[in-house]
C-alpha positions as CSV (number, residue, x, y, z in Angstrom):
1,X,-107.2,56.0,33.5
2,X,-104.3,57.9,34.2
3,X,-100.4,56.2,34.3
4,X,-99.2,58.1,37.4
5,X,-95.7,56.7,36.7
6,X,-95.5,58.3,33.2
7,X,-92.3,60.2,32.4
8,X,-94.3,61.9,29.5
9,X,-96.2,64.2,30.7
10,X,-96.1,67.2,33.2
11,X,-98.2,67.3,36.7
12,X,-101.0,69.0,34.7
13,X,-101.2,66.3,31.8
14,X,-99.0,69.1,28.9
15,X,-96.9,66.6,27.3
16,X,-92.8,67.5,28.2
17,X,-90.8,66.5,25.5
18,X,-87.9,66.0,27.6
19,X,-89.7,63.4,29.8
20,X,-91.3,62.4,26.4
21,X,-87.5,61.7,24.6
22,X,-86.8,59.6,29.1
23,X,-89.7,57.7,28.5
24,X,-89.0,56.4,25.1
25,X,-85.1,55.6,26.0
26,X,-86.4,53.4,28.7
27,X,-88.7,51.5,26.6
28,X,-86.2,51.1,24.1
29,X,-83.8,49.6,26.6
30,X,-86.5,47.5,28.0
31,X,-87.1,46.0,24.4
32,X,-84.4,44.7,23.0
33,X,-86.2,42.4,21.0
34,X,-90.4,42.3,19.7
35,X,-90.5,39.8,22.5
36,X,-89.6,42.5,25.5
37,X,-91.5,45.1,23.5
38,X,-94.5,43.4,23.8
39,X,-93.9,41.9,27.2
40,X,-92.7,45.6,28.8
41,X,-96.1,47.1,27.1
42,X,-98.2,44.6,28.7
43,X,-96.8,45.2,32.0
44,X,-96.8,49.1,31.6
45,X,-100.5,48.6,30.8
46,X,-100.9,46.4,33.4
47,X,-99.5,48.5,36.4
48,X,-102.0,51.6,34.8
49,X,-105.1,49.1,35.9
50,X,-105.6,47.2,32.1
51,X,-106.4,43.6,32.5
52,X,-104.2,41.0,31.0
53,X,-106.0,38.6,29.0
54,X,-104.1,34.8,28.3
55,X,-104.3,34.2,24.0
56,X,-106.9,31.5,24.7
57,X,-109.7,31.0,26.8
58,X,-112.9,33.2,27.5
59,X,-112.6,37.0,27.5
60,X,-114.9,39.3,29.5
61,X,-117.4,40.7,27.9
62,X,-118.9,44.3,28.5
63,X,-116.6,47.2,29.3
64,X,-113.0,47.1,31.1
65,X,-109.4,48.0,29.9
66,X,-107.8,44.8,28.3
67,X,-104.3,44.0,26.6
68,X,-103.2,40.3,25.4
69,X,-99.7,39.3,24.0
70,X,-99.3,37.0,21.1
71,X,-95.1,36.3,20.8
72,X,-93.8,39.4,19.5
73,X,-97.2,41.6,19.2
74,X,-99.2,43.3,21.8
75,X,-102.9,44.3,21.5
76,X,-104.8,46.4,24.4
77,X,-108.2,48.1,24.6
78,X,-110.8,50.3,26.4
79,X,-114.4,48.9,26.6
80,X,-116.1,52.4,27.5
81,X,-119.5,52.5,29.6
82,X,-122.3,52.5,27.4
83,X,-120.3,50.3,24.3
84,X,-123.0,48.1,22.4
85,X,-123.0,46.1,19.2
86,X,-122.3,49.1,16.7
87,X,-119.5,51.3,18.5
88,X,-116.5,51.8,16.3
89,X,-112.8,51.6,17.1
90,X,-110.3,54.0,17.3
91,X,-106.8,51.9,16.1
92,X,-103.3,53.0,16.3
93,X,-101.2,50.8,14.8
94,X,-97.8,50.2,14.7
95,X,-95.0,47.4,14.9
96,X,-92.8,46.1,17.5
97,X,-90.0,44.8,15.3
98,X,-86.6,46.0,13.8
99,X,-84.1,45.1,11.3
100,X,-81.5,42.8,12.7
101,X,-79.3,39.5,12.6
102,X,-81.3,36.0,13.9
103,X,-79.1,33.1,15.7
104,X,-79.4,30.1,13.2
105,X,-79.4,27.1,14.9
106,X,-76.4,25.1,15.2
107,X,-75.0,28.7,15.9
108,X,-70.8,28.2,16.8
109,X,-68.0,28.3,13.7
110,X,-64.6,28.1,14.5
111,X,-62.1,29.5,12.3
112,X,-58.2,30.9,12.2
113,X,-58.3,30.6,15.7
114,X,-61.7,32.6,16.3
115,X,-65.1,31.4,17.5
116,X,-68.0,33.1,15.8
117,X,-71.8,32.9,15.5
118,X,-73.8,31.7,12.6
119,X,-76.7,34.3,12.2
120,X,-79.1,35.2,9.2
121,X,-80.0,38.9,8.0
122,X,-83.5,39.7,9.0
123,X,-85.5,42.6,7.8
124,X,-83.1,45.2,5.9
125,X,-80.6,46.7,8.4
126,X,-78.0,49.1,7.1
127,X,-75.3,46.5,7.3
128,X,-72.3,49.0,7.8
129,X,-73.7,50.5,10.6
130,X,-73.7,46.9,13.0
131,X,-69.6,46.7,12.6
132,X,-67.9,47.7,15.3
133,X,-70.6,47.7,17.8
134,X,-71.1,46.0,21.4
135,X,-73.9,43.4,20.7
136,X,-75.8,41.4,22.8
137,X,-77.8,38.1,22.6
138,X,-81.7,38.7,23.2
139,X,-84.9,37.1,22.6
140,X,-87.1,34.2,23.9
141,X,-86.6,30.6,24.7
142,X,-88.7,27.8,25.2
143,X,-88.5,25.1,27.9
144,X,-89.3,21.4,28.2
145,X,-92.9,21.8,29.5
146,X,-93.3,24.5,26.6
147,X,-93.3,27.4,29.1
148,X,-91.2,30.1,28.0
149,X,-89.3,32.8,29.3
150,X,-87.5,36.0,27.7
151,X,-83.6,36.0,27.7
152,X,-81.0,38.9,27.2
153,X,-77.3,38.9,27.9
154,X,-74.8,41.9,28.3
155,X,-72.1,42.8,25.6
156,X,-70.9,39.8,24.3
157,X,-70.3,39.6,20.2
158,X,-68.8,41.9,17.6
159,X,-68.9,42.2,13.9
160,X,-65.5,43.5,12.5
161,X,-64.4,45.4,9.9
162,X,-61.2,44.6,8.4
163,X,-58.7,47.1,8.5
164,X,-57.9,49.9,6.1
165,X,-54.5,48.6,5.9
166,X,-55.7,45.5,4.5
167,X,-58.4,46.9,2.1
168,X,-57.5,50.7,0.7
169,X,-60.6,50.8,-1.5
170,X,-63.4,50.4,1.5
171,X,-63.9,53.9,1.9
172,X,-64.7,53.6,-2.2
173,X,-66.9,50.9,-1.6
174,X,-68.4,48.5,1.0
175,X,-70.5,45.6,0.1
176,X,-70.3,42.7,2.8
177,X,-70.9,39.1,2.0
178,X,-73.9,38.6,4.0
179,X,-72.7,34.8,4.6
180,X,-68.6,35.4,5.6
181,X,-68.9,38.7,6.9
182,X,-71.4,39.6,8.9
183,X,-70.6,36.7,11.4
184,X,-69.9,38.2,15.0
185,X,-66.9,37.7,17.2
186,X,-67.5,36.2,20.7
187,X,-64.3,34.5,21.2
188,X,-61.0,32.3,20.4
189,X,-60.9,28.8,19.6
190,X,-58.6,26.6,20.6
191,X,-58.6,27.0,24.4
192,X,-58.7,24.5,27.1
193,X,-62.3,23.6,26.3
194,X,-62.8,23.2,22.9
195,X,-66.5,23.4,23.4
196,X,-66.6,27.1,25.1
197,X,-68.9,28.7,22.7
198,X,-71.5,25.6,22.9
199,X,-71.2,25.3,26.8
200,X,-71.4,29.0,27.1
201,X,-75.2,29.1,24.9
202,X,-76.5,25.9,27.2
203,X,-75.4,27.6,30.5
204,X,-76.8,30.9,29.2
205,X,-80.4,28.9,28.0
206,X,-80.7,27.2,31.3
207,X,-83.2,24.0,30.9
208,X,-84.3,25.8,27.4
209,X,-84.9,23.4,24.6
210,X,-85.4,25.8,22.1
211,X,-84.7,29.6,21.5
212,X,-85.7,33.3,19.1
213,X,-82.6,34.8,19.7
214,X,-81.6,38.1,17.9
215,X,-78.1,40.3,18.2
216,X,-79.2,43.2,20.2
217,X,-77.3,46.8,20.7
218,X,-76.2,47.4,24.1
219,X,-75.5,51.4,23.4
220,X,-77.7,53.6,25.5
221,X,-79.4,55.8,23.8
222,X,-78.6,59.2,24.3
223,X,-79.4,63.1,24.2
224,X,-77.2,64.5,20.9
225,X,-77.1,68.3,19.7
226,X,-75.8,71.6,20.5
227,X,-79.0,72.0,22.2
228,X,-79.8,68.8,23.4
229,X,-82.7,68.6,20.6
230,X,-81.7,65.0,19.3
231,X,-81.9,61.8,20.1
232,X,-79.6,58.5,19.4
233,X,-81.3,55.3,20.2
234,X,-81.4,51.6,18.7
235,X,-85.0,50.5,17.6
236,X,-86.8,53.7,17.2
237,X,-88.4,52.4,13.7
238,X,-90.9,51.5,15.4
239,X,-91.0,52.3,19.1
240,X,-91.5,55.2,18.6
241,X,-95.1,54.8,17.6
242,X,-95.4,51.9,20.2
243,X,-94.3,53.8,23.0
244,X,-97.0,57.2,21.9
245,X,-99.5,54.5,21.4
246,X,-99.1,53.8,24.9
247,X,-99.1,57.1,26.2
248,X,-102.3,58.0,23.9
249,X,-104.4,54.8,25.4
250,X,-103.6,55.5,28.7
251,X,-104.4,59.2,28.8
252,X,-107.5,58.4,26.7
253,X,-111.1,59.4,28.7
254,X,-113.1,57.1,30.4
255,X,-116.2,57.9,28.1
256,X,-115.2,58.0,24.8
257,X,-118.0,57.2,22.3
258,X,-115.7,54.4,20.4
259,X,-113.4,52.2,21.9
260,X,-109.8,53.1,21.2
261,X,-106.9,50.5,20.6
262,X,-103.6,50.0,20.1
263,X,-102.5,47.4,17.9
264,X,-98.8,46.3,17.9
265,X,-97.7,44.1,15.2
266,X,-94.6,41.4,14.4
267,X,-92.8,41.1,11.6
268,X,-93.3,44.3,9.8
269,X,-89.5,44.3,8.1
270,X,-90.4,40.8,6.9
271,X,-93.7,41.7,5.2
272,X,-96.1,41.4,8.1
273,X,-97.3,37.7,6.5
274,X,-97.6,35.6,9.8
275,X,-99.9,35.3,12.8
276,X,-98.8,38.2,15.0
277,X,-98.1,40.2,11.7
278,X,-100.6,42.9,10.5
279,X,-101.4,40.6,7.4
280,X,-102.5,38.0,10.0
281,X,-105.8,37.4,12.4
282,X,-104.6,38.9,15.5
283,X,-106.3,42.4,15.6
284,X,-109.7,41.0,13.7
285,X,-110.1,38.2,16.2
286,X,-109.7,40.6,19.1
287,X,-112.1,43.3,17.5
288,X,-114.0,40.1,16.4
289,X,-114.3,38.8,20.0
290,X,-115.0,42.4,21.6
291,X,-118.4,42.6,19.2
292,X,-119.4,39.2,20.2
293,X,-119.3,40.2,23.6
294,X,-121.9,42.2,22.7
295,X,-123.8,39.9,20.5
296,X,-123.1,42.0,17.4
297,X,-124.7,40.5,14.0
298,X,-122.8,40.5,11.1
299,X,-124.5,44.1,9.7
300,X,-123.6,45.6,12.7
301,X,-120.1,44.2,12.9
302,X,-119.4,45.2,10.0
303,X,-120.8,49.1,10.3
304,X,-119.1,49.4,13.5
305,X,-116.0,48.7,11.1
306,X,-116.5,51.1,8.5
307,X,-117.3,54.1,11.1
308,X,-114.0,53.1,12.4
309,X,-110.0,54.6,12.1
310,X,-106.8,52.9,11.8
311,X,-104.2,55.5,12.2
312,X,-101.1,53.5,10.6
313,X,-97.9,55.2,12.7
314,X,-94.5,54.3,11.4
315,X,-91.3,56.1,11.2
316,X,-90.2,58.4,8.1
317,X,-87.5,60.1,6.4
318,X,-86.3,63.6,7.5
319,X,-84.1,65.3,4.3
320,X,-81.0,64.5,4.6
321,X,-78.6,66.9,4.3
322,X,-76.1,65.4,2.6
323,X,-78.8,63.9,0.4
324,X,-81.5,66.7,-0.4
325,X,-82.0,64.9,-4.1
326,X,-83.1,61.5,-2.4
327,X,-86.5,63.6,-1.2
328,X,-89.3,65.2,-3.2
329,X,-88.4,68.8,-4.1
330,X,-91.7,70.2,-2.9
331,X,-92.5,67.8,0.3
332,X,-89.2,68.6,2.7
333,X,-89.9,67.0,6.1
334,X,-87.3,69.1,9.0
335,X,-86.5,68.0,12.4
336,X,-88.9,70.1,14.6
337,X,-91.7,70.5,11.9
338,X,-94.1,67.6,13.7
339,X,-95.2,63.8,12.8
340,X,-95.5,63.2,9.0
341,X,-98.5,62.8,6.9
342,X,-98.0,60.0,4.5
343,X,-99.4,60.3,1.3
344,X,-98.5,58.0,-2.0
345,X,-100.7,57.2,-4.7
346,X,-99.6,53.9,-5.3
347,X,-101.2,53.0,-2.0
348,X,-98.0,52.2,-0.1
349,X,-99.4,54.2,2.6
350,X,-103.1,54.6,2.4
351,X,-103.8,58.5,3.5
352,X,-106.4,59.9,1.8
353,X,-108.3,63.5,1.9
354,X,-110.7,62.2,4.7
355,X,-107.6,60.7,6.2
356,X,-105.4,63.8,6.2
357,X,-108.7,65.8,7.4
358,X,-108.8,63.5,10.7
359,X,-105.0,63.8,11.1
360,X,-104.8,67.5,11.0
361,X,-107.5,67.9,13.2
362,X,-106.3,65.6,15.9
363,X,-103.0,67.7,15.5
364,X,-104.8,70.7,15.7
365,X,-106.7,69.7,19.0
366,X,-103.1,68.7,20.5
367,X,-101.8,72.2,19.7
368,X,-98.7,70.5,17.3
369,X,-97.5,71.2,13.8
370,X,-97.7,68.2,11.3
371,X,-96.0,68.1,7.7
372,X,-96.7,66.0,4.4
373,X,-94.4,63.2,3.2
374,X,-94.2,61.8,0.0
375,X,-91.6,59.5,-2.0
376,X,-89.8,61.3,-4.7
377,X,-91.0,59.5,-8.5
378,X,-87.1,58.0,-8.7
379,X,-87.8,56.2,-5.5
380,X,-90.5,53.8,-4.5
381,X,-89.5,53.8,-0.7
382,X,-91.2,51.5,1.8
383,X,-94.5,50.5,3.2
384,X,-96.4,50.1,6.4
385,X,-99.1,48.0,8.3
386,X,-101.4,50.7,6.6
387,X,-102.2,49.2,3.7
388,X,-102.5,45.5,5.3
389,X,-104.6,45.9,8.0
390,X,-107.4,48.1,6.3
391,X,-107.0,45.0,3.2
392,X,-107.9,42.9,6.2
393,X,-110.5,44.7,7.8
394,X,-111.9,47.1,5.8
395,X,-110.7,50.0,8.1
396,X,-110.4,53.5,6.3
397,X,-106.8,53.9,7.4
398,X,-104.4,56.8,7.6
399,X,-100.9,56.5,7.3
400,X,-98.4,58.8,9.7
401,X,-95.4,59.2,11.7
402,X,-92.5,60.4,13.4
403,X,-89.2,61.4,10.7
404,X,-85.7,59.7,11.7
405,X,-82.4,60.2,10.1
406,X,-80.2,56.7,9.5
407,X,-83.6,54.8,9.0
408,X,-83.0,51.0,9.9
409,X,-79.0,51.9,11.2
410,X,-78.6,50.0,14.5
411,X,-78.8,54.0,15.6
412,X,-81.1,56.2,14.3
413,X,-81.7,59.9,15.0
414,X,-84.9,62.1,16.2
415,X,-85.8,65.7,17.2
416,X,-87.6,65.3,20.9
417,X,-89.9,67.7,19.3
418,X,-91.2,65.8,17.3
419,X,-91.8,62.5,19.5
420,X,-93.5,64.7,21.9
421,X,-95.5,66.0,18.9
422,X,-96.3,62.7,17.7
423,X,-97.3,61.3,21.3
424,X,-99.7,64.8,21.2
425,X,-101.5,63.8,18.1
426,X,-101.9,60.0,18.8
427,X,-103.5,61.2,22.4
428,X,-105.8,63.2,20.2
429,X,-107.0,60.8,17.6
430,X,-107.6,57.9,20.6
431,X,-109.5,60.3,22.8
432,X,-111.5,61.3,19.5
């Protein structure tokens, strides 16, 4: 099942990183929030020929192309011809959330004149890097008969720095209080209404009795580079591996002998621990409800499992040039070298020999170079869905991804190269 409206790929199927690098900048503008992620996946899916499935309710059993949205998260998969109780998955995973700010409620504060919003750190953005930006208001809201519909405005808010002239040493030194600071701008106080802010939110919110709403950058993204190799974009931890998860499922084969998935997950910068999260049910009772179709038993459930792949994809660090003793002196991911392997022996990310094995062969098959990443001993660095999901499910799991400079900035920073590479060895793995 082919996506004839694809920017990724070239008339033949040879993935163009150009249209590659197009393709992802729409998503990400599309998906200001997990909520439009998820929503803009589905629909993508849905135009290729996939089946949208409602959260409750009987699903069809047998084979078909499905996909179901839970909030934030997104789940779609093939049912191939000649599927039965024992055929394993094929599982990209990924996660459709970013570091941020969330409206609290009660939202407005007036002070010296100024009206500002009340908002609450989520995840762990680089703080410094949301001052001085346009920012919208995006997310969901919820109305009086519990329908709910998504919500995004243009540039409306602004955090600001305070000026050199009024603190010499912030070059020396920046450290925001997360409660005074970080508060952004969207107008003065004081005007004919003294209610603007709070008439502004219920004309914006409609009939809406309650609301997810998240500050969203309204910069395009944008080609960077003396050669046009880079590209600047909110959101790209994770859309990145979203966006190739779609491009690998829909240029999957009709006939593969496992079914392959993609699996996009909530909540990953706040520890994955809820319902759409990877710590949560969501992919086990769609995996779950896809054996019983076939009236799996429990022994063949469960082998189907274990013959199975979860490739884990989530963005990485590139060295940093200013910064070369941050990265592991032996294990220097470049821009242009291909996705990273991600290897720690803590278990952080869950690559192991049999793992890296299926990953360089699936890179080998798409004809595109792939690189190890580890964390230097001085610095325990992140995690992923990896480990998670194969806790959950039992999954051998293998942990990858594309490399980004300014990881968790409201802008981060990619070689096209390397998201065409990435979408290349996703396409591989799925197809098998």
């Amino acid at each position: 099942m082919s996506d004839p409206s694809s920017p990724d790929s070239h008339p033949d199927g040879s993935l163009d990183p150009d249209g590659v690098a197009a393709g992802l900048a729409h998503y990400v503008t599309q998906s200001p929030t997990s909520f439009h992620a998820a929503a803009a996946a589905r629909d993508r899916l849905v135009a290729a020929g996939f089946t949208a499935l409602e959260d409750v309710g009987a699903w069809p059993a047998g084979p078909g192309s499905y996909v179901v949205v839970r909030d934030g998260a997104v789940i779609a998969w093939r049912v191939p011809q000649g599927a039965g109780p024992d055929t394993p998955f094929r599982v990209l995973g990924a996660h459709t959330d970013s570091p941020g700010f969330r409206l609290k409620p009660n939202p407005v504060v007036r002070a010296h004149g100024w009206e500002q919003l009340n908002v609450e750190v989520y995840g762990g953005p680089v703080l410094p890097s949301w001052f001085d930006r346009d920012l919208a208001l995006a997310g969901r809201v919820v109305l009086a008969d519990g329908t709910t519909r998504l919500v995004r405005t243009g540039p409306l808010a602004r955090i600001p720095h305070l000026a050199i002239h009024l603190d010499r040493g912030v070059n020396e030194g920046f450290a925001p209080d997360r409660q005074r600071h970080l508060l952004p701008v969207v107008g003065v106080a004081g005007g004919p209404d003294p209610d603007d802010a709070r008439h502004w939110l219920r004309a914006e919110l409609g009939d809406a009795v309650a609301a997810d709403l998240f500050l969203a950058d309204t910069q395009a993204p944008a080609r960077l580079g003396a050669d046009g190799s880079l590209l600047a974009s909110a959101r790209m931890d994770n859309l990145t591996s979203v966006h190739a998860g779609l491009h690998g499922l829909l240029a999957a084969p009709q006939d593969t002998p496992h079914m392959p998935v993609l699996a996009a997950f909530d909540h990953e910068e706040v520890g994955s621990g809820t319902p759409t999260g990877a710590a949560g049910p969501f992919l086990e009772e769609v995996i779950a409800r896809t054996q019983e179709g076939f009236g799996a038993t429990r022994s063949q459930a469960a082998s189907a499992l274990r013959a199975s792949w979860l490739l884990s994809s989530d963005a990485g660090h590139l060295v940093h040039p200013g910064h070369p003793d941050r990265h592991d002196p032996t294990n220097r991911p470049r821009p242009g070298g291909g996705p990273l392997l991600k290897v720690n022996a803590n278990q952080r990310y869950m690559t192991d020999a049999r793992g890296e094995a299926l990953f360089a062969a699936a890179c080998a098959r798409a004809g595109v170079p792939h690189q190890p990443y580890v964390n230097p001993n001085t610095v325990p660095g992140g995690s992923t869905i990896g480990p998670l999901a194969a806790t959950r499910l039992g999954i051998p799991t293998v942990d990858v991804g594309v490399g980004l400079l300014s990881m968790h900035s409201a802008r981060e920073l990619v070689h096209v190269e390397d998201l065409a590479a990435l979408h290349g060895a996703v396409a591989a793995f799925l197809a098998g």
